[in-house]
Residue, then its C-alpha position, 0 to 999 in steps of 0.5 A: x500500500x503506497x503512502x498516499x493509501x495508507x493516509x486516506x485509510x486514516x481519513x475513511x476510518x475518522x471522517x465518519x458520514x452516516x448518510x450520503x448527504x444532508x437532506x430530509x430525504x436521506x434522513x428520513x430513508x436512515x432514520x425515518x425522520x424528516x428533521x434532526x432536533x439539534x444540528x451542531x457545529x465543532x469548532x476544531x473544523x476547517x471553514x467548510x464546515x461553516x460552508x455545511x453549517x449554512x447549507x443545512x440551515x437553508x435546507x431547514x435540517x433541523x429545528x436547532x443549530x447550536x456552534x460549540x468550540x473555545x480556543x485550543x490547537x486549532x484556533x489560531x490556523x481558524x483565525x487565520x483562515x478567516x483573516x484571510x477573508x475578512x482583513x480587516x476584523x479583528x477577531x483575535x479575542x473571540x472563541x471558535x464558536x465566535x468565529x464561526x458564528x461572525x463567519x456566517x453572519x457576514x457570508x451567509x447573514x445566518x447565525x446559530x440559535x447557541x454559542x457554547x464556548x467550551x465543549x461537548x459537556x457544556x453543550x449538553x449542559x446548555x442543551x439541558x437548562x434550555x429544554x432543547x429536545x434532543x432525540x436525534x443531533x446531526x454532528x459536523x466536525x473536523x473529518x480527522x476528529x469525526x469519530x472521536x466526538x461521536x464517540x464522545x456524545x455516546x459515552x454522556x448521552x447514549x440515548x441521542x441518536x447521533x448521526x455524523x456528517x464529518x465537514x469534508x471528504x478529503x483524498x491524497x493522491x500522489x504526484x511527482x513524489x509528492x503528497x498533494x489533496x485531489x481537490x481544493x478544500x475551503x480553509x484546508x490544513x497543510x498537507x503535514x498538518x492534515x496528516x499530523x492530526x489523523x496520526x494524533x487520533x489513532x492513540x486517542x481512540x484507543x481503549x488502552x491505559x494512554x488512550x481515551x476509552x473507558x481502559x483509559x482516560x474514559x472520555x468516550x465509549x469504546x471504538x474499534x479500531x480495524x487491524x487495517x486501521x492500525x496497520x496504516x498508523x503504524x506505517x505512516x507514523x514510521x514514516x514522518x519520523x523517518x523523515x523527520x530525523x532526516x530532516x534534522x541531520 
């Protein structure tokens, strides 16, 4: 299995969609619903989930549209992305929810019914004190952290239907010995940065003492990982760190 096959092995396994696209049509052949109760957006995504986001809200998706996201290791390449949009906004004090929320106003003139500017425990939180009915909840997320928050909401609320709908499909093909996207993505990471996050997924998915299934650190519930799967991680990690002390000689 060549390089590039083994990264989109990552990607397939965490950029989870459980239904082809986001229409009532596909919702209901799945799930036998027309409208999801809750639609919500990750902060750690790319741009184009904002461009998801908008289109779901359009489309009337679902009854509510909630953006979840503070300031982490994503934050600062989203206030990039976004200052190379809009230079003139200053946006370097606001949360990922913030962000994204600014972004959809000013694109789009759409705006979320929530802003929850921590996580996926706050989110349920506010979902609770707000008596949002919650049976079913459309997840958007970075593709590379698709799975894990997925994993995450069974493990605090098993009796919502999930559905995961991750913010891009992204394949690596390679081209002159060089690792290149198919296609232009919206707001895309850098090819190593891309890789370097579907390689730090891998342990965190685990169900052992260093990961976080229930074996471990106990955030999410537990998630099989294909022997295929893991077989593509140890590869590509043996890879970049090859490249890396060559690199560094």
């Amino acid at each position: 299995m060549k390089l590039a096959e083994k990264i989109n092995t990552l990607s397939d396994f965490c950029g989870v969609r459980d239904i082809k696209n986001l229409s009532s049509s596909e919702l209901n052949k799945k799930y036998g619903i027309e409208q999801a109760d809750i639609m919500v957006l990750f902060g750690g995504s790319i741009l184009a989930g904002a461009e998801i986001f908008a289109e779901a809200i359009k489309n009337n998706i679902a009854k509510k549209y909630i953006i979840v996201g503070g300031a982490g290791h994503t934050t600062e390449t989203l206030r990039q992305k976004f200052n190379e949009i809009y230079p003139d906004i200053n946006i370097s004090n606001l949360s990922e929810a913030e962000i994204f929320n600014k972004y959809l106003k000013l694109r789009y003139n759409l705006s979320a019914d929530y802003l929850e500017c921590n996580n996926i425990t706050n989110l349920l939180e506010l979902i609770d004190e707000n008596h949002i009915e919650s049976k079913s909840m459309i997840l958007i997320q970075d593709l590379t952290m698709q799975r894990r928050m997925s994993a995450g909401l069974k493990k605090y609320r098993p009796d919502i239907l999930a559905i995961n709908f991750a913010a891009y499909h992204a394949k690596i093909i390679e081209q002159n010995n060089i690792l290149i996207f198919e296609r232009e993505i919206f707001g895309m990471w850098n090819i190593d940065r891309y890789v370097s996050l579907l390689l730090g997924e891998i342990p965190r998915l685990k169900d052992d003492l260093n990961g976080y299934g229930p074996n471990g650190e106990n955030f999410i519930v537990h998630v099989d990982i294909p022997i295929k799967v893991q077989q593509a991680f140890e590869e590509v990690s043996k890879f970049y760190k090859i490249r890396q002390i060559k690199n560094s000689i």
